[in-house]
C-alpha positions in Angstrom: 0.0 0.0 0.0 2.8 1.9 0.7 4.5 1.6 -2.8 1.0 2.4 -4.2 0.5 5.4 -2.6 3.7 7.0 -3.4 3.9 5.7 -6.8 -0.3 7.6 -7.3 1.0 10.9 -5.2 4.3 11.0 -8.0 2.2 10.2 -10.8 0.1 13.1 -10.0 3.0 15.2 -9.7 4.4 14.4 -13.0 1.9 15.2 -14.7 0.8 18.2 -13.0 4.5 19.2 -13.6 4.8 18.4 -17.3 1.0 20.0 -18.0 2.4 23.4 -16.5 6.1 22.8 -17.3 5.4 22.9 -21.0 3.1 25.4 -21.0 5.7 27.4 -19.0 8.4 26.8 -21.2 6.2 27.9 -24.5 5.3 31.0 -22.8 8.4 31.7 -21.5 10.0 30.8 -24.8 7.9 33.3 -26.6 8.3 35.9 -24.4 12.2 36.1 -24.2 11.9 36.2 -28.2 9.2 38.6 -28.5 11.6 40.8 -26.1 15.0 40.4 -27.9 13.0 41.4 -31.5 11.4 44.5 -29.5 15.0 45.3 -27.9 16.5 45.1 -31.6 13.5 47.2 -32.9 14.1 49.8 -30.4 18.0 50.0 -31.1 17.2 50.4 -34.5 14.7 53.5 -34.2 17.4 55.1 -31.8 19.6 54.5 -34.0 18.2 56.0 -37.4 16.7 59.1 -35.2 21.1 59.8 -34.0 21.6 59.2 -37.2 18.4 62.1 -38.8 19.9 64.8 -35.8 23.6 64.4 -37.3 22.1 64.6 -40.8 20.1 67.7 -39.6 23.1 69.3 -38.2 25.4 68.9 -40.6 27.8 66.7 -39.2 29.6 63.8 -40.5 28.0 60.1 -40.3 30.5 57.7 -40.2 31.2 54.2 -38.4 33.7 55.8 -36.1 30.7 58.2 -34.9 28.5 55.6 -34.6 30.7 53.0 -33.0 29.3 53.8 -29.3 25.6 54.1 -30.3 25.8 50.3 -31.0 25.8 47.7 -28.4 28.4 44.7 -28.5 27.1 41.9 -29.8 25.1 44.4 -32.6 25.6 45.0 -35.7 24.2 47.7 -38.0 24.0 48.8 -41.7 23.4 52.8 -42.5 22.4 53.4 -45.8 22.5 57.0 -46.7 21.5 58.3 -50.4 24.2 58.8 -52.7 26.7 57.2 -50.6 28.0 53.4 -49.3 26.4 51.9 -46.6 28.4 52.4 -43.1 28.7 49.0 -41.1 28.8 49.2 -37.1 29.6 46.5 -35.4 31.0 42.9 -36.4 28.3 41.2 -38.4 27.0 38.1 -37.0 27.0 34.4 -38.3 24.3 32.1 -38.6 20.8 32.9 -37.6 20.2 36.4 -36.4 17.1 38.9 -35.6 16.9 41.8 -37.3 14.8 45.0 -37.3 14.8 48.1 -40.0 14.1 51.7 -39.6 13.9 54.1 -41.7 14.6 58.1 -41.0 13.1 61.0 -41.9 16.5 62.2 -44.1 15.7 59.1 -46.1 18.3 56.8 -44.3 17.9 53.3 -43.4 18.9 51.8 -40.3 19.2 47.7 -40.8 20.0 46.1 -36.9 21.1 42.8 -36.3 21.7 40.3 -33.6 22.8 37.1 -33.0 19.9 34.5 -32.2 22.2 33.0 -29.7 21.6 34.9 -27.1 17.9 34.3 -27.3 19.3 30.8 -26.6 21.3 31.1 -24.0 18.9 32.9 -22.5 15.9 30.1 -23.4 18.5 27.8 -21.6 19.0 29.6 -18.4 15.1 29.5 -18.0 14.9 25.9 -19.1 17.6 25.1 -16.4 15.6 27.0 -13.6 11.9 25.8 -14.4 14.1 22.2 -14.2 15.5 22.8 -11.3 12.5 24.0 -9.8 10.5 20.6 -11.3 13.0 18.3 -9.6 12.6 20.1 -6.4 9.1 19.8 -6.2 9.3 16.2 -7.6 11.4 15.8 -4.7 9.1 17.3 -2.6 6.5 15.4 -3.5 8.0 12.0 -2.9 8.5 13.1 0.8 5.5 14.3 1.1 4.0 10.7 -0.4 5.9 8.8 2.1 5.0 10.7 5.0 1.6 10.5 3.7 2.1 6.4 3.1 3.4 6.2 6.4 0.6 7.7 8.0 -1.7 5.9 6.6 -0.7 2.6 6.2 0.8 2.0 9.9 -2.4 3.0 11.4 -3.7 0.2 9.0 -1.2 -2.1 10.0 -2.4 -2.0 13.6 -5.6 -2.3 13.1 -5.3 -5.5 11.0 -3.3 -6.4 13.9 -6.0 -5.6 16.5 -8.2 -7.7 14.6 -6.1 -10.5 14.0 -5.6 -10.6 18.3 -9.7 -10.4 18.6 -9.9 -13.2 16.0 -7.2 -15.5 18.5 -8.9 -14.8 21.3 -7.3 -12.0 22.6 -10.2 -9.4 23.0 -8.2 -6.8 25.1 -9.0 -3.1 23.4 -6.1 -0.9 22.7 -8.0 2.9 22.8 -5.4 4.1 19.9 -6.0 6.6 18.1 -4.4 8.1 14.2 -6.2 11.5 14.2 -7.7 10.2 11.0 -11.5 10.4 11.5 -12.1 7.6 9.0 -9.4 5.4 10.8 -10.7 6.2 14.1 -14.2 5.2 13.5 -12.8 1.9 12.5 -10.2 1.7 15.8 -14.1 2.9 17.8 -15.8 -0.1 16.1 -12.6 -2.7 16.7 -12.5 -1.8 20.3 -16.2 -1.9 20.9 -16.4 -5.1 19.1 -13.0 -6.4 21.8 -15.1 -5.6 24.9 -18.2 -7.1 23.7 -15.8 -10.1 22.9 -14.7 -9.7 26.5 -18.3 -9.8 27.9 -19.3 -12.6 26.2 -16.0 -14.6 26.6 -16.9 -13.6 30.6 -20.3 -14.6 30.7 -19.2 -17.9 28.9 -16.7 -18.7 31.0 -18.5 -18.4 34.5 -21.5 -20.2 32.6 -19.0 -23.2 31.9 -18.1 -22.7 35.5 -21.6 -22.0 37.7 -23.1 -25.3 35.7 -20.0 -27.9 36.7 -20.2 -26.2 40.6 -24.6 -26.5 40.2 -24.0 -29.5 38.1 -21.9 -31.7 40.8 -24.2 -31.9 43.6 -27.4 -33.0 41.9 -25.5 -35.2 40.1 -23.8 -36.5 43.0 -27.4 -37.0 45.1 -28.5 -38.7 42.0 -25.8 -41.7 42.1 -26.7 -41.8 45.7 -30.0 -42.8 45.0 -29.2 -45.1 41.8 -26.5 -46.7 44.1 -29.6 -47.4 46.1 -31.1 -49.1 44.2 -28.4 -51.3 43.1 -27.7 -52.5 46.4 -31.1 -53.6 47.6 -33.6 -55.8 46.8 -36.9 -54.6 48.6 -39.2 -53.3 45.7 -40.5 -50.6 48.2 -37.0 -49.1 49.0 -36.4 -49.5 45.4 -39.4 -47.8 44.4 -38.6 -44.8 46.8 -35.3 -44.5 45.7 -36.5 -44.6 42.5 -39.4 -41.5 43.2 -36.3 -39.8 45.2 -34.0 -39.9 41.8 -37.2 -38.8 39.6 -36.8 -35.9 42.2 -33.4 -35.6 41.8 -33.5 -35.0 37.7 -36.1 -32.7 38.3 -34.3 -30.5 40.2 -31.2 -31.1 37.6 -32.8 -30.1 34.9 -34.5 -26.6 37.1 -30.6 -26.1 37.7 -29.4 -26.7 34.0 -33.0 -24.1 33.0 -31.8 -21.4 35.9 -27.9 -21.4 34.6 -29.4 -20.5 31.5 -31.4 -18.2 32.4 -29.2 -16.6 34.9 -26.6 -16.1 31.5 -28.7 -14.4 29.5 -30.2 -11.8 32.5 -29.4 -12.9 35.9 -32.9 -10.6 37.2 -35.1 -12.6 35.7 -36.7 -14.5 37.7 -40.2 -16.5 38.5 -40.7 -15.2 42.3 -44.0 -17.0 43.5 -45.4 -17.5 47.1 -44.2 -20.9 48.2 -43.8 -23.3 51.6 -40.5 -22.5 53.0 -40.9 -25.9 55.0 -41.2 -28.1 51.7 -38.2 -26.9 50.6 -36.0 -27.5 53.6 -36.9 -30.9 54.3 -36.3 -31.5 50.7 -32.5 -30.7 50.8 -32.3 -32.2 54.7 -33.9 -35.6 53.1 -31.6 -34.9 50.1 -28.6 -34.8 52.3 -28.4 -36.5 55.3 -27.2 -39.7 53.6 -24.1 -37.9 52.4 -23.8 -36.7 56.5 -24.3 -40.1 57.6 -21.8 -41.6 55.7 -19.6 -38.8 57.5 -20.5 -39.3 60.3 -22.5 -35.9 60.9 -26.2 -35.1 61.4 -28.1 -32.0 59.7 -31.3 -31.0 61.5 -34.1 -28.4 61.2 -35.9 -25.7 64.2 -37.6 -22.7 63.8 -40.8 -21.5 63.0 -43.2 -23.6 61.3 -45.0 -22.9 58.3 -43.0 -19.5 57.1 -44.2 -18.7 53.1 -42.0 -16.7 51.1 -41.7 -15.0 47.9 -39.0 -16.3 45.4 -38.3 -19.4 43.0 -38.2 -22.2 44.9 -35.8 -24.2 42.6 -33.0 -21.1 42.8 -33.8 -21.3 46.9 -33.0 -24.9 46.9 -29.7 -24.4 45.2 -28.9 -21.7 47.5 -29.7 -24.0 50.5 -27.8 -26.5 48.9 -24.5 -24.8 48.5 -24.8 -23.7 51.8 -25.5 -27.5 53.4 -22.3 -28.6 51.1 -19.9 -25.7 52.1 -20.7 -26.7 55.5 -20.2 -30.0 54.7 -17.0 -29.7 53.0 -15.3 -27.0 55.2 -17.3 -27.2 58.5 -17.8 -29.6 61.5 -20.4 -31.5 63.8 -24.5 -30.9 63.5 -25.6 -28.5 60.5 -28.6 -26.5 62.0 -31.4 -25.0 59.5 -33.0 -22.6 61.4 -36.4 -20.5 60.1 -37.4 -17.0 61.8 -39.4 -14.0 61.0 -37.6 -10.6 60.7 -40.3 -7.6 59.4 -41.5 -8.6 56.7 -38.8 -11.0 55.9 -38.5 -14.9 56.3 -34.6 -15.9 57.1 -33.1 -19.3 57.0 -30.1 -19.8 58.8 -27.7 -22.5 58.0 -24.9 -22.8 60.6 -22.7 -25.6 61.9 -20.3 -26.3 64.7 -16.7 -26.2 62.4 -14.2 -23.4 62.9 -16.2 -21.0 61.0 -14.4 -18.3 58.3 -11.3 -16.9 58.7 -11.0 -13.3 59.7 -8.6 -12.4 56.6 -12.3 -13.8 54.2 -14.6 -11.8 55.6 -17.3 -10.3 53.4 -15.0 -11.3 50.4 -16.1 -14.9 51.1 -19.1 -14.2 47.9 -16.3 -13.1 46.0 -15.9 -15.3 43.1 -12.2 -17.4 43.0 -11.9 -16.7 46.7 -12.0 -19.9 48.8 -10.5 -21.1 52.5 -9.5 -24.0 51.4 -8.9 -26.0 47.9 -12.2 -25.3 47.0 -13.4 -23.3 43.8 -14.6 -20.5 45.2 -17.5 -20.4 42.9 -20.3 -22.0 45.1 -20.8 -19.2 48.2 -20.8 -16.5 44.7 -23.1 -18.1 42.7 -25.7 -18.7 46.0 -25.7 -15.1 46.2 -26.4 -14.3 42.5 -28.9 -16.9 42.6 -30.7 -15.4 45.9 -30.7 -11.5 44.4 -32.2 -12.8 41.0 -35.4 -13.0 43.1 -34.8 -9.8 44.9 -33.6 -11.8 48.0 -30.0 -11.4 49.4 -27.8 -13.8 51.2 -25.1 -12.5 54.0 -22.5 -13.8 56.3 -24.3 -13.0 59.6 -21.4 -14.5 61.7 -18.2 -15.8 61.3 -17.3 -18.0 64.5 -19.1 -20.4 64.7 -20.1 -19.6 60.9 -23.4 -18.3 60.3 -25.3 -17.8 56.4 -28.6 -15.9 56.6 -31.1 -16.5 53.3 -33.3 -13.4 53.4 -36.5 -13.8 51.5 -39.4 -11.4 51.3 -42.7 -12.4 52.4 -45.2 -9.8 50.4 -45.5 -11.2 46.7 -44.4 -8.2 44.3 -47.5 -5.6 43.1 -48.3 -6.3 39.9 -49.1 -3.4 37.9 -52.4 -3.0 35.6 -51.9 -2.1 32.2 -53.2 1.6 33.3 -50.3 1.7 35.9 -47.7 1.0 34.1 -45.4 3.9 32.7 -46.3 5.7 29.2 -43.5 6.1 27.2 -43.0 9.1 25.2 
């Protein structure tokens, strides 16, 4: 591109230069030859009137009178009546210009002179109007390559900016060329790199929310099938059986909620549910799990709390809590239920060491963990219980205590008349 734009910026230059070049050197040509025949028709008029005053006066016309009236390099013929002609000057060779006059004594005045200078002359001019077409030439070709330059690096790093975005690098670079048409493209390239980014995010904590929500239904699940596999009784295998049919239900609400939560994490379907039902489910779904540990996980509180959210997203909740504890916390897990305002709580503590004092409230921080964990669970529990307008918050550290907040009042719903006009 480079090449070409140098090679299109000299073209033009050429041409420009040999349109007015010629032209100048035609004019110019004419004009120094219109003035030498005007400069010998002058000398020649000056010449014949010296030569009428003389005759006037009486005095003799000769060449040695006449000598100084003619310019070196001139030559001129005086022809008087009656007499021979008087030659002035050294007569030229080759081509000359020449001018007659004739006086008012009857005399005739023939100047001559050589067409050489004319030439040398034409050739001075020729050599400037050269010199001055090589420096603009020269000028030119600068000016192309600065021009190239400027142009084509700005393209070269923005082909390179979209060859990172295309490997996966969607990091924007905010450069700028102070070319408006480049910079609209740099503007589009880096808008294009942080939507990248966003969506290269969202994908990423997709891929990792689903294998943190994925793992413990699945895990419950080959409880239950192990179940089965190891008994006999068709009861116990039929209620194992009802308790896996459970158990993909819920997998499949997780696998619809991740979605969900990717494309707008507040949407939600907050109804008016039992609290109860929901607890008992996840303390039926995993006290086998703290019996093989060795561990019990209990329920107190009030009875027969409602609450406003989706009870699939508080299940998860509840079960990220019930793992973390079980993972990272020791003896009986406690699910307590109370009434604060207008606000049903559940409480899920244990009797472990609790979280360290350098966590804190960073514990719903995504990545951070107290132990080789993957820090995802405790983060996605709290995107999870916001969705439906709840919250979730570390109420205590030592012993450690979680707090689900859920509201009690179901959300107005506005009439058609009540909701807002846009204008």
């Amino acid at each position: 591109m480079r090449r070409r734009l140098i090679q299109s910026t000299l073209a033009v230059v050429l041409v420009v230069i040999a349109v007015f070049g010629v032209s100048l050197v035609i004019v110019e040509t004419r004009t120094i030859s219109n003035s030498a025949q005007e400069r010998v028709d002058s000398e020649a008029l000056r010449l014949a009137s010296i030569v009428d005053s003389r005759l006037l006066g009486a005095e003799t016309v000769n060449a040695d009178v006449l000598r100084d009236q003619v310019a070196a390099g001139q030559y001129a013929v005086i022809t008087l009546s009656g007499q021979q002609p008087i030659q002035v000057g050294d007569k030229p060779s080759g081509e000359v210009i020449h001018s007659t006059a004739k006086g008012e004594q009857g005399e005739t005045v023939r100047m001559e002179e050589p067409r050489s200078s004319v030439t040398r002359e034409v050739g001075r001019t020729l050599l400037i109007i050269g010199l001055v077409a090589l420096l603009a030439v020269v000028a030119a070709v600068l000016l192309a390559i600065r021009q190239a330059n400027r142009l084509a690096s700005p393209l070269t790093d923005l082909a390179e900016t979209a060859e990172r975005l295309g490997s996966g690098d969607p990091r924007p670079r905010h450069k700028r060329y102070g070319v408006p048409e480049l910079d609209r493209v740099a503007d589009v390239l880096d808008s294009s790199a942080e939507r990248i980014a966003r969506m290269l995010t969202a994908e990423r904590r997709l891929a990792a929310d689903a294998s943190h929500q994925l793992r413990t239904p699945l895990t419950a699940l080959s409880m239950r099938l192990e179940e089965i596999t190891l008994t006999d009784d068709p009861d116990t295998v039929k209620d194992e059986a009802n308790v896996a049919l459970t158990q993909v239900e819920r997998l499949t609400d997780v696998v619809q909620r991740l979605l969900t939560n990717s494309r707008d994490p507040r949407t939600g379907s907050a109804v008016s549910f039992d609290l109860d039902e929901v607890i008992q489910q996840q303390i039926a779904e995993w006290r086998p799990a703290y019996r093989s540990a060795g561990r019990a996980i209990v329920s107190s509180g009030k009875r027969h709390l409602r609450a406003v959210g989706t009870p699939g997203a508080v299940a998860q909740v509840l079960a990220a809590l019930i793992e973390n504890s079980l993972m990272h916390g020791g003896g009986t897990v406690a699910l307590r239920t109370r009434v604060t305002g207008n606000q049903a709580v559940v409480e899920v503590t244990d009797e472990g060491p609790g979280v360290p004092a350098d966590l804190g409230a960073r514990i719903f921080e995504r990545t951070i963990s107290g132990r080789n964990s993957t820090g995802i669970g405790l983060a996605v529990a709290r995107d999870l219980a916001e969705a439906d307008g709840g919250r979730l918050e570390l109420l205590q550290a030592q012993p450690p205590v979680f707090g689900l907040f859920l509201s009690r009042t179901p959300p107005l719903k506005r009439t058609p008349d009540e909701l807002p006009t846009v204008r």
